[in-house]
C-alpha positions in Angstrom: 43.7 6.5 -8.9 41.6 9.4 -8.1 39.1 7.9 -10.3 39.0 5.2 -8.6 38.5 6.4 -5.1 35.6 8.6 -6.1 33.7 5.1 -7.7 34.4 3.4 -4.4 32.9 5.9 -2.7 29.8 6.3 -4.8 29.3 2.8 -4.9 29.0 2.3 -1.3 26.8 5.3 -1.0 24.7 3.7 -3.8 25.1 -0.1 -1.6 24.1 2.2 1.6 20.9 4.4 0.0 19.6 0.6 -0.9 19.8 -0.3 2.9 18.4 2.7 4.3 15.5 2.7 1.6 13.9 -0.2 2.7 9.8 -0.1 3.8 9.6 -0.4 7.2 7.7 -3.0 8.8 4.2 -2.5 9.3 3.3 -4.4 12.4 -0.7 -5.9 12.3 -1.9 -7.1 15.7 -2.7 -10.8 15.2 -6.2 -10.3 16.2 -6.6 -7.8 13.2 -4.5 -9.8 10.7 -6.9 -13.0 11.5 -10.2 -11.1 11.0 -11.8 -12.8 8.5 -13.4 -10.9 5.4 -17.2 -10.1 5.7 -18.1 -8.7 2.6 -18.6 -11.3 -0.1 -15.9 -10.8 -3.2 -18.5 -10.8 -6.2 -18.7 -8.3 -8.6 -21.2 -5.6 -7.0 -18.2 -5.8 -4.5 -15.4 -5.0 -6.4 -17.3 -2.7 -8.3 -18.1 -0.8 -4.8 -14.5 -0.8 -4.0 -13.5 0.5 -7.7 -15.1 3.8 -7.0 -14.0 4.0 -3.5 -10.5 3.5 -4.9 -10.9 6.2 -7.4 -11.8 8.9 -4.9 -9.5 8.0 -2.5 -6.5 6.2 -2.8 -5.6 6.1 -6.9 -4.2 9.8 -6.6 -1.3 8.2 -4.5 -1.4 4.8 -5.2 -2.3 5.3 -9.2 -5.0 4.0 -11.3 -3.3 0.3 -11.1 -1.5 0.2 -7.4 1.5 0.8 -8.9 2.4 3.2 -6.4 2.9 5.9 -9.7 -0.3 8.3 -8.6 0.1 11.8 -9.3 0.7 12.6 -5.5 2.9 10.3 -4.8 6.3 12.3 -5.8 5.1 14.4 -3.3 5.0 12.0 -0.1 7.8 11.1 2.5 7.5 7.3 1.9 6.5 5.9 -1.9 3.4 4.2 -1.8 3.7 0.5 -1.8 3.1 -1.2 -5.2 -0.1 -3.4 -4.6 0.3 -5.7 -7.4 3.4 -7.5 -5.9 3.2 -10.8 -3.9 4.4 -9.1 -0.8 1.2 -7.0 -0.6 -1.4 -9.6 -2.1 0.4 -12.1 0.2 -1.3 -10.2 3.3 -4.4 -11.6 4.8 -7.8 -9.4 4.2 -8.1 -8.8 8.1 -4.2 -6.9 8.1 -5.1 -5.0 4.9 -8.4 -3.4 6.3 -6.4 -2.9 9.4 -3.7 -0.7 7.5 -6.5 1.2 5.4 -8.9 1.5 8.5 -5.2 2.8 11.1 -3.1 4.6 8.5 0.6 5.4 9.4 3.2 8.3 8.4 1.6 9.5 4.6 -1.4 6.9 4.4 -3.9 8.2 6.0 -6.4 6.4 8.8 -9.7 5.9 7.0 -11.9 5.1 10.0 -13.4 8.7 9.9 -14.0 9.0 5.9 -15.2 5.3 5.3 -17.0 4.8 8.5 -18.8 1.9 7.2 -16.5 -0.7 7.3 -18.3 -2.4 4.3 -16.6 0.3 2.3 -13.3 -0.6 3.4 -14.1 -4.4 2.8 -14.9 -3.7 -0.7 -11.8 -1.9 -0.9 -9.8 -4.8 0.2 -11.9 -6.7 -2.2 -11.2 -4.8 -5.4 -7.4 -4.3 -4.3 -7.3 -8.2 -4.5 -7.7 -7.7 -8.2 -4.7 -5.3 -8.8 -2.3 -8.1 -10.1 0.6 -8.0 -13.1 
């Protein structure tokens, strides 16, 4: 019986963690989410946004956007997995806006990518991080 008591009790801790684990909404202003994408998605592009990725976003988001990068065991929140339909789902216009704001652990990139160009061709090379 003891037994017992201590399962039901871990499994609605486990039931609970799964509830209070959940990403928390990230809000883009309609305006931003609308904004339409610039910066032509050809290959000079994505190649441009490769690099940028490499410097400064595959340390937490890994080499794929798995979310798996080697800082990300050290962040509050883990890094969203950018190869799922919930991410690639987003319009370009609310993905700049969350790389260009930042919130919590991801960092606002306005002041180290201040030609939003960059951060386009980040967007567009993010577009190719699919299963």
């Amino acid at each position: 019986m003891k037994n017992l008591s201590i399962l039901s009790v871990l499994a609605v801790f486990v039931i609970a963690a799964g509830f209070t684990f959940q990403p928390k909404p990230w809000p883009v202003p309609d305006k931003d989410a609308k904004t339409a994408n610039p910066q032509k998605n050809d290959a000079g592009s994505v190649s441009a946004g490769k690099a940028l990725w490499g410097q400064h976003c595959a340390s937490c988001h890994g080499k794929s956007g798995l979310g798996d990068g080697s800082k990300a065991a050290q962040l509050k929140t883990q890094p969203d997995d950018l190869t799922k339909a919930a991410f690639q789902s987003q319009s370009d216009g609310s993905i700049f806006f969350k790389i260009s704001a930042g919130r919590e652990d991801m960092p606002s990139f306005k002041k180290k990518l201040p030609e939003t160009e960059d951060i386009w061709n980040l967007v567009n090379y993010m577009r190719t991080l699919k299963k």
